[in-house]
C-alpha positions as CSV (number, residue, x, y, z in Angstrom):
1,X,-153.0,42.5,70.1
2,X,-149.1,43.0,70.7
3,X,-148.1,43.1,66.9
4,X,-151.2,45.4,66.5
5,X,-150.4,47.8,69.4
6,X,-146.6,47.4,68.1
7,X,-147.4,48.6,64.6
8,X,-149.3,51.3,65.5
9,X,-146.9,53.4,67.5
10,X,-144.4,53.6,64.6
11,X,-142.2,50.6,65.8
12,X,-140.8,48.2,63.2
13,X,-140.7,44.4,64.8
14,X,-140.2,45.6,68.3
15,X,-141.8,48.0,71.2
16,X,-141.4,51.5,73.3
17,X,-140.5,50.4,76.9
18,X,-138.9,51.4,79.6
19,X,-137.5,49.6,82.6
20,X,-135.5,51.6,84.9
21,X,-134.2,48.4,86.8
22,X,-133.0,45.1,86.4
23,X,-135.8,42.6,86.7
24,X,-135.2,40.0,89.6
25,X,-135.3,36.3,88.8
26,X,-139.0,36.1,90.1
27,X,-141.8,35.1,87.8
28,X,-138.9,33.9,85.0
29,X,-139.7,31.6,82.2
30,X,-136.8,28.8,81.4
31,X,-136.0,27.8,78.0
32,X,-133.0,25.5,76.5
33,X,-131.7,22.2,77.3
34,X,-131.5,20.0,80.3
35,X,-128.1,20.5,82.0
36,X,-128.6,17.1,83.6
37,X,-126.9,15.9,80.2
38,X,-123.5,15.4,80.3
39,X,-120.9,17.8,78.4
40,X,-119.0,15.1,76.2
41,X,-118.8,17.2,72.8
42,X,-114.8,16.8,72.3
43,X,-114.8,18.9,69.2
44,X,-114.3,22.8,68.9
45,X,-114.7,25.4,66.5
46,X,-112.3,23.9,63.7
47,X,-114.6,21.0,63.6
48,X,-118.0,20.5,62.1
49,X,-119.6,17.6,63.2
50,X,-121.6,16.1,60.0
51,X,-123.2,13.0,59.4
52,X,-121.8,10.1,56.9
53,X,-123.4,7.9,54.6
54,X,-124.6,5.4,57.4
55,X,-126.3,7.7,59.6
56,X,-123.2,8.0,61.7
57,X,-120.9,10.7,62.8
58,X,-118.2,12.3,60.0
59,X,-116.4,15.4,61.4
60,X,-115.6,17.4,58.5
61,X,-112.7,20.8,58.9
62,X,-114.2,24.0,59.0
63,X,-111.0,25.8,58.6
64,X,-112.0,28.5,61.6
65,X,-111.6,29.4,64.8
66,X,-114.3,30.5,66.2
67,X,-118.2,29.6,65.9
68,X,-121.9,30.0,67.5
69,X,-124.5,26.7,68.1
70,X,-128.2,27.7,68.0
71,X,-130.2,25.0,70.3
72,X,-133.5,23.9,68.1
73,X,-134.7,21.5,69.7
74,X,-136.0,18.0,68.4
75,X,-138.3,17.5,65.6
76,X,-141.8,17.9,66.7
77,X,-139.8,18.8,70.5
78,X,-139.0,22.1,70.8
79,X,-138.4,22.2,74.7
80,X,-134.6,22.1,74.6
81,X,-134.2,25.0,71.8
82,X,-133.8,28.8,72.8
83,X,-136.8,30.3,71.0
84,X,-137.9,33.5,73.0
85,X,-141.1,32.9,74.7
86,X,-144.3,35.0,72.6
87,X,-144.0,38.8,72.8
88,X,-141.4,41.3,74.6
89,X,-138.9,39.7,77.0
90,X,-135.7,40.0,78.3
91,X,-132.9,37.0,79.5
92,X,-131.3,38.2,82.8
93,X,-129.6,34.8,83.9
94,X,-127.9,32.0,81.5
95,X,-126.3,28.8,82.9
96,X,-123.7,26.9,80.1
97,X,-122.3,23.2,81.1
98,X,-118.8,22.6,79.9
99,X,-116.4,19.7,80.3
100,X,-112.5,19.6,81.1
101,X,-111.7,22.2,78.8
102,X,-113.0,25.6,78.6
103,X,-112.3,29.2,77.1
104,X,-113.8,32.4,76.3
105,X,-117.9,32.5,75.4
106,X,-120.5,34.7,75.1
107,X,-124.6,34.4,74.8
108,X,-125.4,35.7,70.9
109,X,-128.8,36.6,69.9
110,X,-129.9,35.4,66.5
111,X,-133.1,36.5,65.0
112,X,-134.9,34.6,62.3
113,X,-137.4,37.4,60.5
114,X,-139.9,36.4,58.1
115,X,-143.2,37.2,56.9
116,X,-147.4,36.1,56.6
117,X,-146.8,35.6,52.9
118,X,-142.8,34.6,52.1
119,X,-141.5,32.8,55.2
120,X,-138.3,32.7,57.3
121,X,-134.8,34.2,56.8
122,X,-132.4,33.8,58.8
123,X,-130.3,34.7,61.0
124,X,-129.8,38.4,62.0
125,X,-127.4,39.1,64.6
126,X,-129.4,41.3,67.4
127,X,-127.7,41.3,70.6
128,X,-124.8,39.6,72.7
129,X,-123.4,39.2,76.3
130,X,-120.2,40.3,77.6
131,X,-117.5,37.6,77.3
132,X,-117.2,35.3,79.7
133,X,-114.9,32.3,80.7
134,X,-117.0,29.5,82.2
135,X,-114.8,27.2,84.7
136,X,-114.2,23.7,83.6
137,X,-116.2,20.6,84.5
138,X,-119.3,22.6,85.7
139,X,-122.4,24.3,85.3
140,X,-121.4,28.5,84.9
141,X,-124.4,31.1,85.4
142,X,-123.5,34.2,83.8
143,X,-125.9,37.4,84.2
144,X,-126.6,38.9,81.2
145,X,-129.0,41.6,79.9
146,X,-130.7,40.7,76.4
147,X,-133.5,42.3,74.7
148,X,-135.7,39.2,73.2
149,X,-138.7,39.5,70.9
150,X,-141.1,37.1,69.8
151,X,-144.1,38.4,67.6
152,X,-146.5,38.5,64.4
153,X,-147.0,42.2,63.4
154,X,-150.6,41.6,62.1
155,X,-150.3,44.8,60.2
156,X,-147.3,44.8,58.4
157,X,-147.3,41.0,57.9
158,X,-143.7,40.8,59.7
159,X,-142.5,37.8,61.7
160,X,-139.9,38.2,64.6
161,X,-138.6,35.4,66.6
162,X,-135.1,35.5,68.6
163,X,-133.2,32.4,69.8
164,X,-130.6,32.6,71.9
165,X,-127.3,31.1,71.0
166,X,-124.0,30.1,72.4
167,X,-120.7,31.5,70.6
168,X,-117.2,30.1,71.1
169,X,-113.7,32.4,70.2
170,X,-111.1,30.3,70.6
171,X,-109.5,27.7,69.2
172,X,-109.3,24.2,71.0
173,X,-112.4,24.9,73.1
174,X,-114.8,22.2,72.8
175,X,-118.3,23.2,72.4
176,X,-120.1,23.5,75.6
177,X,-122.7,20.1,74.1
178,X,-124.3,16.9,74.6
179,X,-123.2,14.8,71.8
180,X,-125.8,12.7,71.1
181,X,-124.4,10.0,69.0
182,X,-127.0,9.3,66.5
183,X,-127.1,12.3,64.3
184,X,-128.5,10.8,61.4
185,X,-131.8,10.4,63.5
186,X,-134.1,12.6,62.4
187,X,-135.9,12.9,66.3
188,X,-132.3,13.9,68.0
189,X,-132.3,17.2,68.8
190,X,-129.8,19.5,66.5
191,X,-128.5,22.8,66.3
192,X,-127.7,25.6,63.8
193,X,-123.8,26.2,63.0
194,X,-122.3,29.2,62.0
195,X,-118.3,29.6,61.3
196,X,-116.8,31.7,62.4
197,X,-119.0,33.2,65.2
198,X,-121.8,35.2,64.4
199,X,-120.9,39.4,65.5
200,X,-122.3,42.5,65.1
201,X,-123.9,43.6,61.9
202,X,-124.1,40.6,60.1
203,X,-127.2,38.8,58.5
204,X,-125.9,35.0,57.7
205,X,-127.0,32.4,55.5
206,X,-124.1,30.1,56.0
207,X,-125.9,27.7,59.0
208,X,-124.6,24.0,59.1
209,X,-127.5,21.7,60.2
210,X,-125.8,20.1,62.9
211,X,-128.3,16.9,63.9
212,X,-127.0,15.0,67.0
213,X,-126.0,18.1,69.2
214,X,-127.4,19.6,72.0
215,X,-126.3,22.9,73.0
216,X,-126.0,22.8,76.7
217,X,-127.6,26.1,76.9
218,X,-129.8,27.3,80.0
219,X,-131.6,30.9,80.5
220,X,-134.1,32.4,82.6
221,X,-136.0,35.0,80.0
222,X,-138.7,37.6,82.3
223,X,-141.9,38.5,79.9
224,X,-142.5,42.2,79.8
225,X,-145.5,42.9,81.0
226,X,-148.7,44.5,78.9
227,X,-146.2,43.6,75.5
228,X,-146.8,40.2,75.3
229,X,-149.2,37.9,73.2
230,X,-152.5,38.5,74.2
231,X,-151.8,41.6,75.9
232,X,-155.2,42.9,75.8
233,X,-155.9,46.1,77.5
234,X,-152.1,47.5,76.6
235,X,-153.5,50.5,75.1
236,X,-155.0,51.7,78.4
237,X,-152.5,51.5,80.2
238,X,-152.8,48.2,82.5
239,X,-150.3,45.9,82.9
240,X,-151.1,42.4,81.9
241,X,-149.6,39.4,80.3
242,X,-151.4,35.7,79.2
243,X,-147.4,34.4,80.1
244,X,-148.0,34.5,83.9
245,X,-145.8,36.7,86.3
246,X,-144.3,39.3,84.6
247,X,-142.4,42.4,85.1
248,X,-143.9,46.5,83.9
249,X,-142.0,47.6,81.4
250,X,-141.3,50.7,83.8
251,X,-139.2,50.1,86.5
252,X,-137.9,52.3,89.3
253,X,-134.7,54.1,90.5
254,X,-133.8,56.8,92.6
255,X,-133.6,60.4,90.8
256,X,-131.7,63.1,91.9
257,X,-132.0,67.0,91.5
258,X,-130.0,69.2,89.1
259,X,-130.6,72.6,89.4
260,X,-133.9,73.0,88.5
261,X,-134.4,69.6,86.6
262,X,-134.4,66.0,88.1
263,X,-132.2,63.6,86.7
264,X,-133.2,60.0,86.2
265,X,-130.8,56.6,85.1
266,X,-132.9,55.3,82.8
267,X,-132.2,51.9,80.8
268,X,-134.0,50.7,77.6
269,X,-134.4,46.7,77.8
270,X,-136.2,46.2,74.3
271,X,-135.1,45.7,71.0
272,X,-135.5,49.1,69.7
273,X,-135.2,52.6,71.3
274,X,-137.2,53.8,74.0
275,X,-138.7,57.1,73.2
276,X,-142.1,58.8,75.0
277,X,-142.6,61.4,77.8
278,X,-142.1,61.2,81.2
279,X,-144.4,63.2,84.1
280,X,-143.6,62.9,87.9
281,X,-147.0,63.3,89.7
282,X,-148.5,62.8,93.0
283,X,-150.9,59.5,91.2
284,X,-150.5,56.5,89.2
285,X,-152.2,57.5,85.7
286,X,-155.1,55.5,84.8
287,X,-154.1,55.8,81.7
288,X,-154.0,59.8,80.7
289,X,-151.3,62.2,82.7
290,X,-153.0,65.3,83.1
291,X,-152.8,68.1,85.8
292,X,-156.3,68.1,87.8
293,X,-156.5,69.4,91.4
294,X,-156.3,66.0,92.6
295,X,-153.0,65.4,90.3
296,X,-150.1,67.5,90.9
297,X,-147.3,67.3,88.4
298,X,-143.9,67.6,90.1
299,X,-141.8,67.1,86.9
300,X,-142.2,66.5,83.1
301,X,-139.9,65.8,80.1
302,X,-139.1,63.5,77.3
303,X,-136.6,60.9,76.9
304,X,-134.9,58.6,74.4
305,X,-132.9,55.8,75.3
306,X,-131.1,53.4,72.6
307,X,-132.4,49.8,72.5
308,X,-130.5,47.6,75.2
309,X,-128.8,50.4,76.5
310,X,-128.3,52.5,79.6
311,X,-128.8,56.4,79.7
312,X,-129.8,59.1,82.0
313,X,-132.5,61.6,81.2
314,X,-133.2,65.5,83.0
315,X,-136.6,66.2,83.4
316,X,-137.8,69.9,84.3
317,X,-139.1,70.6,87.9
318,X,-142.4,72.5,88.5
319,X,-142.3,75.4,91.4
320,X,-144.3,72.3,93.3
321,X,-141.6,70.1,92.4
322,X,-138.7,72.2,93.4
323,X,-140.7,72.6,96.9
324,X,-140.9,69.3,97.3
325,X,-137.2,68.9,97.1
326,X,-136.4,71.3,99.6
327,X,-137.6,68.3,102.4
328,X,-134.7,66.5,103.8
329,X,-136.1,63.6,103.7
330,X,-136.5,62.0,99.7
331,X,-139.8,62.3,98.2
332,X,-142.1,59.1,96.9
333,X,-143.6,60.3,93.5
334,X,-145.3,58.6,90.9
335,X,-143.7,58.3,87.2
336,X,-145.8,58.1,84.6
337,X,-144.7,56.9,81.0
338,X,-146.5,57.8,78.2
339,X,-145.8,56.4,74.8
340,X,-147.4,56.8,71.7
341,X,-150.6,59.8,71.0
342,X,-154.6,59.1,70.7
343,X,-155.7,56.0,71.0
344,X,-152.3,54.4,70.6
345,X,-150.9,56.3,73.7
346,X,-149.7,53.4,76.3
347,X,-149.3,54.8,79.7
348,X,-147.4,52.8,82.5
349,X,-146.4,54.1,86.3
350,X,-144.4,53.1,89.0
351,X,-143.7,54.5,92.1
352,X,-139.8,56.4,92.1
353,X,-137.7,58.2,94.6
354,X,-136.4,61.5,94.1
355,X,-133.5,63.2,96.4
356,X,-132.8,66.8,96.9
C-alpha cells in the first residue's frame, strides 16, 4: 500500500510529509549493533582490514584518510546492521562506542536502490549528520535528524532501502568497531568499506567487503505514521502504521501573525520535498478540508519545503481568522495538510497554536 500511495502522488522512491516538530524518543525502533561489545578495532582509515589465505586477518594500505563502515549484519543475522525499518522513518538519536582514541565523525546515509526485475546498486549517498567528536573510552549519543526510507514501489518496480553508516575524517582515528577476529568466517558479521568517506553527490561502487567487523553503531529510527508498510487507510487520511507506535507525519508548532498572513516554521523530515496545501480550521479533517457551517477556515495556503530541511511558510488569514487573532490570549486551531488531488489526496491534522 505505501509504494502504491507513494507512486501515485508523483513521488519518485520517497513521500509528501510534513512534521512541524522533532519527534520525541517515544515509540522508537532500535537498529545496529550491541554496544555491550567492546571497541578494540586499532586500525583507522589508512587501513583496510582484509582477510589472508588462511582465513586470518591481512591489513592491506588504503592510501586515504578518511572512510565510512556500513554495519550489515551476519549472514542469515541481520540484527546488528543499520537497514531502515519498512517504509518512511526518520533517526533522531545515534549512540557510537569508541576506544582510547577518538576524532571527528559523522552518521552517513547510504542508499542501496534497485529494482523487481534487475536488482541492487549500490550505494547512493542520501543524507548525513553534523560532525561530531565522540569522547574517548565511551559510549557518545549524538542527536541527529535523518530522513530514512525503506520501500517497494509496486508501480514503478523501484527498490529503496537506506542504511545508516558511520564515516571517519581523520587520519589516526581508529574505527569506532568490534574486531571480531575471525573474518574469514562466513557467519561473523561484516561491513561495507568505502575510502575515502562517502559525501555529498556521490553514487559509489568502490565497497571493500570487510568480514570480521562490527560497526559499533546504535540509533533510535521513529516510523512515520500512515507511510509505512501496510499503511492501509493512508489515502483517507488516518494515521496508522503495522510498525507499532509511531509519529503523524504532521507535527505542531506555534504560528505567529504577519500582517494579514500567519506564518508557520515548518520542517520537511522525508527524503524528498514536502509540497501540498495547508488550511487552519476550527476541526480535524476527516479526510476532505472544506468550509461547511460547522467548519470555519481561519487560514489557507500552500507550501514547499526541501527534503530534510527547515523552512517557514505564510499562509493568508480569513476576516474570521484575522478576528480570531485580535484575542490576547493565543488561539488552538486545527491544521489540516492535504497532499495529493482525487483519490490520491492524503489529508493529516494536528492541533497548532497561533499568536497575535
Amino acid at each position: 500500500m505505501a509504494g502504491r500511495f507513494l507512486a501515485a502522488t508523483g513521488v519518485v522512491a520517497g513521500a509528501a510529509a510534513l512534521l512541524l516538530t522533532l519527534p520525541s524518543a517515544a515509540g522508537a525502533l532500535t537498529i545496529g549493533a550491541n554496544l555491550n561489545r567492546p571497541a578494540n578495532a586499532t586500525y583507522g582509515c589508512e587501513t583496510v582490514p582484509g582477510v589472508n589465505a588462511f582465513g586470518g586477518r591481512l591489513f592491506l594500505p588504503s592510501g586515504q584518510t578518511s572512510c565510512t563502515y556500513m554495519p550489515s549484519g551476519s549472514l542469515g543475522n541481520l540484527s546488528e546492521g543499520t537497514a531502515a525499518p519498512s517504509g518512511a522513518s526518520i533517526a533522531t538519536r545515534v549512540r557510537i562506542k569508541v576506544g582510547n582514541v577518538t576524532g571527528p565523525m559523522r552518521i552517513t546515509v547510504s542508499r542501496q536502490l534497485g529494482s523487481t526485475t534487475v536488482g541492487y546498486t549500490c550505494c547512493h549517498f542520501a543524507g548525513q549528520s553534523q560532525v561530531f567528536t565522540p569522547r574517548r573510552n565511551g559510549i557518545a549519543t549524538v542527536n541527529v535528524r535523518l530522513p530514512l526510507l525503506s520501500e517497494v514501489d509496486g508501480v514503478n518496480g523501484v527498490i529503496t532501502q537506506d542504511y545508516l553508516a558511520i564515516s571517519v575524517l581523520a587520519p589516526g582515528v581508529p574505527i569506532p568497531a568490534h574486531e571480531i577476529g575471525n573474518p574469514g568466517d562466513i557467519n561473523s558479521p561484516f561491513a561495507a568499506g568505502f575510502f575515502p568517506h562517502m559525501g555529498p553527490g556521490q553514487s559509489r561502487t568502490d565497497s571493500h567487503g570487510l568480514g570480521g567487523v562490527q560497526p559499533l553503531i546504535r540509533a533510535e529510527v521513529i516510523p512515520i505514521c500512515g507511510l509505512g508498510a501496510g499503511a492501509a487507510g493512508a489515502s483517507s487520511g488516518r494515521a496508522v502504521s503495522s510498525a507499532g507506535p509511531c509519529r503523524a507525519p504532521l507535527g505542531t508548532r506555534a504560528g505567529s501573525r504577519r500582517g494579514g498572513a500567519v506564518r508557520i516554521p515548518l520542517v520537511c523530515n522525508l527524503t524528498v520535498a514536502c509540497r501540498g496545501r495547508l488550511v487552519l480550521q476550527n476541526r480535524r479533517s476527516p479526510g476532505a478540508a472544506t468550509v461547511s457551517a460547522k467548519r470555519r477556515t481561519w487560514a489557507t495556503g500552500r507550501f514547499k519545503v526541501g527534503a530534510g530541511k527547515k523552512g517557514a511558510a505564510r499562509f493568508k488569514l480569513t476576516r474570521g481568522g484575522k478576528a480570531l487573532l485580535r484575542r490576547k490570549r493565543p488561539a488552538t486551531v486545527w491544521a489540516n495538510v492535504i497532499f495529493g488531488k482525487g483519490p490520491n489526496r492524503f489529508v493529516t491534522s494536528r492541533k497548532l497554536k497561533l499568536w497575535r
